[in-house]
C-alpha positions in Angstrom: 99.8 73.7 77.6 97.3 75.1 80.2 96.6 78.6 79.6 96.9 80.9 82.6 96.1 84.6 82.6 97.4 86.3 86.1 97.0 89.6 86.9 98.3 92.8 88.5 95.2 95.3 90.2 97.1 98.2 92.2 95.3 101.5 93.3 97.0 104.2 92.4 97.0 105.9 95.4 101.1 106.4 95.8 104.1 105.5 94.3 104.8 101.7 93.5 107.0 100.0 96.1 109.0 96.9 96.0 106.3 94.9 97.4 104.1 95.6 94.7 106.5 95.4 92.6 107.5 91.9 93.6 103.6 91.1 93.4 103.5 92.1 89.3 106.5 90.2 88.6 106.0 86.8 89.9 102.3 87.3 88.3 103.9 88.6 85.3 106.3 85.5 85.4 103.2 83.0 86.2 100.6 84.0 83.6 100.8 82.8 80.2 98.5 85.5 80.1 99.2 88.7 81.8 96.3 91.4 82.4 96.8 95.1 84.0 93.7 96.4 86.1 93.7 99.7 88.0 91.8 99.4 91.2 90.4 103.8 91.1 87.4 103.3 93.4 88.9 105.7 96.1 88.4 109.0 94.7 89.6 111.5 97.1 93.3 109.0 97.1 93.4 108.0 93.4 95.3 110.2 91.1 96.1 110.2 87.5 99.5 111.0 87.9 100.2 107.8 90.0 98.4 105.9 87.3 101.3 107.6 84.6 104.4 106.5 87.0 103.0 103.4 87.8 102.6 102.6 83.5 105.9 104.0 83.4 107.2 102.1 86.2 105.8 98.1 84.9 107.5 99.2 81.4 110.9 100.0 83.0 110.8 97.1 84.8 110.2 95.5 81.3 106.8 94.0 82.3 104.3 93.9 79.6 100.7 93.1 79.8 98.6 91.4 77.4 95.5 93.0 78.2 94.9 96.9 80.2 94.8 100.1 80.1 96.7 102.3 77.1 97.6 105.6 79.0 96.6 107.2 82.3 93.2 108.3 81.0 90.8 106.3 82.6 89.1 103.4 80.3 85.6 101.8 81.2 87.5 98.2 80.7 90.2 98.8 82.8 89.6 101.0 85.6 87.0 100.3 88.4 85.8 103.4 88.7 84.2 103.3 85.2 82.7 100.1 86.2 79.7 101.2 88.2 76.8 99.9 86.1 78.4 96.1 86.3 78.9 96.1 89.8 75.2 97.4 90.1 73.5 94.7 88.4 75.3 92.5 90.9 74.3 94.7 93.9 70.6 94.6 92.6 70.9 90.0 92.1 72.0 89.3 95.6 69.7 91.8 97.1 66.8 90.4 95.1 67.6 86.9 96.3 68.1 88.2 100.1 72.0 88.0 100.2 72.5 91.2 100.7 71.0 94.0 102.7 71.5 97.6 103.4 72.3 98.3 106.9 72.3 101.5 108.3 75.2 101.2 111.6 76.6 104.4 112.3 80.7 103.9 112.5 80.3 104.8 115.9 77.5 101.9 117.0 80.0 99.8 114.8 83.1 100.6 117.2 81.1 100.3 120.3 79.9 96.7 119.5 83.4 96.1 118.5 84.7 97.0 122.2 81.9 94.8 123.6 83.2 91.7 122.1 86.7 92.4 122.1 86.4 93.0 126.2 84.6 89.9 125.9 86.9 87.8 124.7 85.5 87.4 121.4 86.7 88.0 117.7 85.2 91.5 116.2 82.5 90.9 113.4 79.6 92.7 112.4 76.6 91.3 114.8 74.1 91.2 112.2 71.4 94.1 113.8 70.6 95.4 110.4 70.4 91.9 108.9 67.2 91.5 110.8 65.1 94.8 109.9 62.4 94.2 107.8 61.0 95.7 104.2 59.0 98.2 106.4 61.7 99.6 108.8 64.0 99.3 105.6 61.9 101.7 103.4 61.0 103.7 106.7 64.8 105.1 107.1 65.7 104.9 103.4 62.9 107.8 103.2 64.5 109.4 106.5 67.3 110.1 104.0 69.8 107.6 106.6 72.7 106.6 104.6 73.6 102.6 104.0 76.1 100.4 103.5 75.0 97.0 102.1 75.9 93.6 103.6 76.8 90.5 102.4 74.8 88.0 103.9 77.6 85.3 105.1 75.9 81.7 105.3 76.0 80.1 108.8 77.4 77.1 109.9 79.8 76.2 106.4 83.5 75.8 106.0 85.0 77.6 102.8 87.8 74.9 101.7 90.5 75.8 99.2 94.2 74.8 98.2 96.0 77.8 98.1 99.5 76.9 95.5 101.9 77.9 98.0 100.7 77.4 101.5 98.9 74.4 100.8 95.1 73.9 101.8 93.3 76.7 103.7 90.2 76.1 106.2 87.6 79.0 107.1 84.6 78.7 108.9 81.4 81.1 108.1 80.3 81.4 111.3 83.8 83.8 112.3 83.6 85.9 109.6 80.4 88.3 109.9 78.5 90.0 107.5 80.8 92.1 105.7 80.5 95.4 103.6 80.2 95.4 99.5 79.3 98.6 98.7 80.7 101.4 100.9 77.4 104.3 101.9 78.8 106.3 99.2 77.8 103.7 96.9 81.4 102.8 96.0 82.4 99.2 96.0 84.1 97.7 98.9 87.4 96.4 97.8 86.2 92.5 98.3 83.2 92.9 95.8 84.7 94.9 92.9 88.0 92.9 92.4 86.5 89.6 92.8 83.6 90.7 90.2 86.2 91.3 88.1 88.5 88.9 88.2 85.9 86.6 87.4 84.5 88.6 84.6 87.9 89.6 83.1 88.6 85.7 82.9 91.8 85.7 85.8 92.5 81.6 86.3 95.1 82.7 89.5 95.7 85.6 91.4 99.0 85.6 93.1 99.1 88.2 95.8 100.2 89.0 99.4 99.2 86.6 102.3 97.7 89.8 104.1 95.0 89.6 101.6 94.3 85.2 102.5 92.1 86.1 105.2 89.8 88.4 102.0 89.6 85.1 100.1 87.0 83.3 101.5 85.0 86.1 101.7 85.7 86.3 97.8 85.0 82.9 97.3 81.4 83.2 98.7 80.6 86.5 96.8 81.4 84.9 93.7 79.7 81.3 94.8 76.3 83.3 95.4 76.5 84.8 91.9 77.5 81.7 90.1 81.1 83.0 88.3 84.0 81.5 88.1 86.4 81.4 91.1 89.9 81.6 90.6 93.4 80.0 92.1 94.8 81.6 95.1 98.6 82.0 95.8 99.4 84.3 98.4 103.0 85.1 98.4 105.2 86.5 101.7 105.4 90.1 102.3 108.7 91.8 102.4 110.4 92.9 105.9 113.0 95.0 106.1 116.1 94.5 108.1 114.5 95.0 111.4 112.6 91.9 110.9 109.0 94.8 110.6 107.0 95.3 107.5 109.2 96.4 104.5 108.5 100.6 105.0 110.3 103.9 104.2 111.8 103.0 108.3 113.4 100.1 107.4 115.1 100.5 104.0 111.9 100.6 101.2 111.9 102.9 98.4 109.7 103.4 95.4 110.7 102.0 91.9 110.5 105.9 90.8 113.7 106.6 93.4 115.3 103.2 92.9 115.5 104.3 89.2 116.8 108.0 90.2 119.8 106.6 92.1 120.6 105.0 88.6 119.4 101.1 89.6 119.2 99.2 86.6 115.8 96.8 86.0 117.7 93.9 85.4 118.9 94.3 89.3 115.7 95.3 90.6 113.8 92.3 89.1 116.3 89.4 89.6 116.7 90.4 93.4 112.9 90.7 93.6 112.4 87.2 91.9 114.9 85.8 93.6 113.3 86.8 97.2 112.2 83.4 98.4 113.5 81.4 95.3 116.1 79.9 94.5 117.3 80.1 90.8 119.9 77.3 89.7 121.7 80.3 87.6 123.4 82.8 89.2 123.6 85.0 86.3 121.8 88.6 85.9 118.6 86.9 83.7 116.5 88.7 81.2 112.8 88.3 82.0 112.2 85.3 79.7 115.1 83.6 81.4 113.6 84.0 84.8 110.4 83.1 83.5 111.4 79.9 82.5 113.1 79.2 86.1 110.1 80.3 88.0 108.5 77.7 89.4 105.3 78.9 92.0 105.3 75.8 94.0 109.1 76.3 95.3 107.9 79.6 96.3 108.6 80.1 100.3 106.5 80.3 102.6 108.4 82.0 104.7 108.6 86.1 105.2 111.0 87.5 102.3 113.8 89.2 104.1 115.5 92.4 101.9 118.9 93.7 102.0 120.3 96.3 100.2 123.5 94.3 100.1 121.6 91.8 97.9 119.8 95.0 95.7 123.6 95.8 95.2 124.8 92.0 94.1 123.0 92.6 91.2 123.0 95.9 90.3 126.8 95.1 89.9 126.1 91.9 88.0 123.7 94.1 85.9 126.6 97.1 85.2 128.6 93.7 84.1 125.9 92.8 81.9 124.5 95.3 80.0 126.0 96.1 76.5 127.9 99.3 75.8 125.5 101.6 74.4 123.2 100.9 77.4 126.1 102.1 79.7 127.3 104.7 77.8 123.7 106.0 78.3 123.3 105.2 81.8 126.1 107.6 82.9 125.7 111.3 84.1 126.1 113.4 80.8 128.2 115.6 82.8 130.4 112.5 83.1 130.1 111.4 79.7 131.2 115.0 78.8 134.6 114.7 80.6 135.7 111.3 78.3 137.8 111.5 75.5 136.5 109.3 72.8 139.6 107.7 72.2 138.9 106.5 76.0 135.4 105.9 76.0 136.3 101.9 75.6 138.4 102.0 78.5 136.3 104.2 81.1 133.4 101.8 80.4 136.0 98.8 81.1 136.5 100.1 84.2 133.1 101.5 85.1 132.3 97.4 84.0 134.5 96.4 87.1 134.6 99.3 89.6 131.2 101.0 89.8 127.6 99.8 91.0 125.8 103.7 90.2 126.6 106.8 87.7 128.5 108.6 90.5 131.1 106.1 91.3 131.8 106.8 87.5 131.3 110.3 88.4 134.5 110.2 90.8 136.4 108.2 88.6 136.2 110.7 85.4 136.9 113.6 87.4 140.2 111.8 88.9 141.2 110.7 85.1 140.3 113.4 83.3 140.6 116.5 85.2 143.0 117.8 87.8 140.8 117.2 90.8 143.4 115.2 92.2 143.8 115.8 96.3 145.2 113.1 98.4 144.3 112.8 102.0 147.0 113.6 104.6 147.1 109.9 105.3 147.5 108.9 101.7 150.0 111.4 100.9 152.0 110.0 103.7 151.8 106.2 102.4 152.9 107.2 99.4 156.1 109.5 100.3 157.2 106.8 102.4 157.7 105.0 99.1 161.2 107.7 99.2 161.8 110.0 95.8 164.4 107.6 94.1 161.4 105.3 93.2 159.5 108.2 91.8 162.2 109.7 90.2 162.5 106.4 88.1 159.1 106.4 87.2 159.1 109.4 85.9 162.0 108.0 84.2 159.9 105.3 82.9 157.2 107.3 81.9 159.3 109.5 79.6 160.8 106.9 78.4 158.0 104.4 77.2 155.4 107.3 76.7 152.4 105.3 76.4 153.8 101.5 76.5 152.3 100.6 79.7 154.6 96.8 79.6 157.5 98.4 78.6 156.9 100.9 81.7 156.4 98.1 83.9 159.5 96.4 82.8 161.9 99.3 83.0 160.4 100.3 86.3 161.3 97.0 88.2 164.4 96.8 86.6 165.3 100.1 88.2 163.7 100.3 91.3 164.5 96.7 92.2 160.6 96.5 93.6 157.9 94.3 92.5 154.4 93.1 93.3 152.5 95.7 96.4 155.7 97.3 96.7 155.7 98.4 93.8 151.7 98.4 92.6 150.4 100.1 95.6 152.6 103.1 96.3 151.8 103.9 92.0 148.4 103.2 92.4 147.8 106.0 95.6 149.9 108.1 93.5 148.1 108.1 90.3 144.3 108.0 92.0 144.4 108.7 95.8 142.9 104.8 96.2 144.1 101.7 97.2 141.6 99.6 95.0 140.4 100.0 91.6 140.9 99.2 88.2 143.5 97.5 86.4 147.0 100.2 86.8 147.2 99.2 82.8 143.8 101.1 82.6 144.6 104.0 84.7 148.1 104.3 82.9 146.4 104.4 79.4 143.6 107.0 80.1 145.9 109.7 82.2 146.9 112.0 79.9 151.2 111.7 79.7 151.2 115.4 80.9 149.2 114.9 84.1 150.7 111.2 85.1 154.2 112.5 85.1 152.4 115.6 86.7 151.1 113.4 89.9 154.4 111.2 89.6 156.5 114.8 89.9 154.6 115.8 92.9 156.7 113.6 95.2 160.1 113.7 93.8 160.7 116.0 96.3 162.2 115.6 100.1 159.5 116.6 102.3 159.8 119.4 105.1 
């Protein structure tokens, strides 16, 4: 079996989203192998505390890697910004064999030749004006105290070929992409140096990522071709839109895992509607990670933009409340809610909370209307059921008394007297005893209302109205 070691490189510069999220599973599913890398070479956006929720966010999601950072104190393995003296021996080769050079562009000379060729017609890329200074004019401005960037010195005239595993083979010529930045004049590392130095020296065989990065590829591939290591396989997966067709965004529907898990989401329904988001699983059940991994196939992968809809988030959340075992969703609930549930009914509520709720406060509603006496029917309700005349509920209170807490016998005595059966009968008992049309099974409801407060609701509308 071919060993494979994917990996996951965030910044931690904000909360993780669904889109990064989707990126760590499908590498998480991929890799044989699975490595964690924090990508901290932004230091006025990177902060400790994203590093902690984003740890705490893979491990909810039940994602473990193989090889990464402990905690949220930055390590020298595992976090670029401890990196510095590897990336620097790098700098120091490709400068030495005249692939690189520092040049010294103000941003504002950059934008202005970046207007020129635009208004001409032509695509923006560096021009090369630094890239033709020599060792004298070099040293000359270094003394002047000028600050630098250094350049990667792109090779003219060469195609950069490779098969990426989901959209196929992928064709770039040099001669469009410009000499592009490495090493920012701060002396941090440009994005397109560092993680491709380190991919390569932290042994990735295939990064799986998002197709806005395809374009950085080549540019990888010739950093890492000049300095002789090991290039890796591409996959660039489809970003997320939203509903509106746009970029997945807080606009259009996106929230972080962090909230997702505050409005009582389970990680079984986040991760089987993220890996299900342009694949197509031959079980539709809600599947543990090992179950997914072993339907995930990275060539079936779509090419084609991954739409998301809450509607589908909420197919499985339900799925997942179905699911999970009893302790789980014992735990899951509000402890406020948990507090209002006899344990002589705690088998039942979660039966119905199995069936009738997709979040904590749906269960919320429904242990208040068993278990307390919030009980208020709309005016429109209220009406449906008086219609159903007092005789009716005069016989089940009848019934009630009668059969105390033999839900079958009640039944049967109950359409023996009132002559009713099937919505007649069902619906105008249901609104009654909850205010709802829908819900769980009337057996249920019967069971957990205490005999005091159903012959209390019942009793409320054995009475003409005036």
């Amino acid at each position: 079996m071919n060993q494979t070691k994917t990996r996951f490189a965030p910044s931690p510069t904000g909360l993780m989203h669904l889109g990064n999220a989707r990126t760590a599973l499908l590498s998480a599913l991929y890799g044989s192998r699975f490595l964690l890398r924090i990508e901290d070479t932004d230091p006025e956006r990177s902060r400790e505390e994203f590093v902690r929720d984003l740890l705490f966010d893979l491990a909810w999601l039940g994602l473990r890697w193989d090889e990464g950072p402990c905690s949220a104190q930055p390590g020298a393995d595992f976090f670029q910004s401890r990196r510095s003296a590897i990336y620097a021996g790098y700098y120091a080769r490709l400068q030495a064999e005249q692939r690189a050079y520092p040049c010294f562009c103000s941003p504002g000379e950059l934008e202005i030749a970046r207007k020129i060729q635009l208004n001409a017609g032509q695509p923006p890329r560096y021009n090369g004006t630094c890239a033709r200074l020599d060792a004298t004019e070099v040293a000359r401005r270094q003394a002047e105290g000028l600050a630098a960037t250094l350049r990667f010195r792109v090779p003219k005239h060469q195609t950069v070929l490779f098969e990426d595993a989901i959209r196929g083979p992928q064709t770039f010529l040099t001669d469009t992409l410009g000499d592009f930045i490495i090493r920012r004049a701060d002396g941090s590392p440009a994005f397109f140096f560092c993680n491709a130095i380190d991919d390569a020296l932290m042994g990735v065989t295939d990064v799986i990522r998002g197709e806005d990065h395809l374009t950085n590829t080549p540019r990888q591939m010739l950093i890492l071709a000049a300095l002789e290591l090991p290039v890796p396989r591409y996959a660039h997966i489809s970003l997320i839109l939203g509903d509106d067709g746009a970029p997945l965004s807080k606009r259009n529907g996106s929230r972080s895992i962090r909230q997702l898990r505050e409005e009582g989401y389970f990680p079984a329904a986040v991760v089987n509607m993220l890996a299900r988001l342009g694949l197509t699983y031959q079980d539709d059940a809600c599947l543990d990670l090992d179950a997914l991994r072993q339907g995930f196939d990275l060539n079936r992968l779509s090419k084609s933009p991954a739409r998301f809809d809450p509607v589908h988030l909420n197919h499985w959340q339900h799925k997942a409340v179905r699911s999970v075992d009893d302790a789980t969703l014992w735990d899951w609930l509000h402890p406020e809610c948990r507090a209002l549930v006899p344990a002589a009914c705690q088998a039942d509520f979660l039966t119905l909370v199995r069936g009738n709720c997709v979040f904590p406060a749906d269960a919320d509603e429904w242990a208040r209307l068993l278990f307390t006496d919030e009980w208020n029917l709309t005016p429109t309700v209220a009406a449906e059921v008086q219609a159903a005349g007092e005789p009716f509920f005069l016989a089940l209170l009848d019934a009630a008394t009668a059969c105390e807490d033999d839900f079958d016998a009640f039944m049967a005595r109950i359409k023996t007297t009132s002559g009713r059966k099937g919505k007649a009968l069902f619906m105008p008992l249901r609104l009654a005893l909850t205010g709802r049309h829908d819900g769980p099974d009337m057996g249920q409801i019967y069971r957990m209302l205490t005999p005091e407060r159903l012959r209390g609701r019942l009793a409320e509308f054995t009475y003409p109205s005036q």
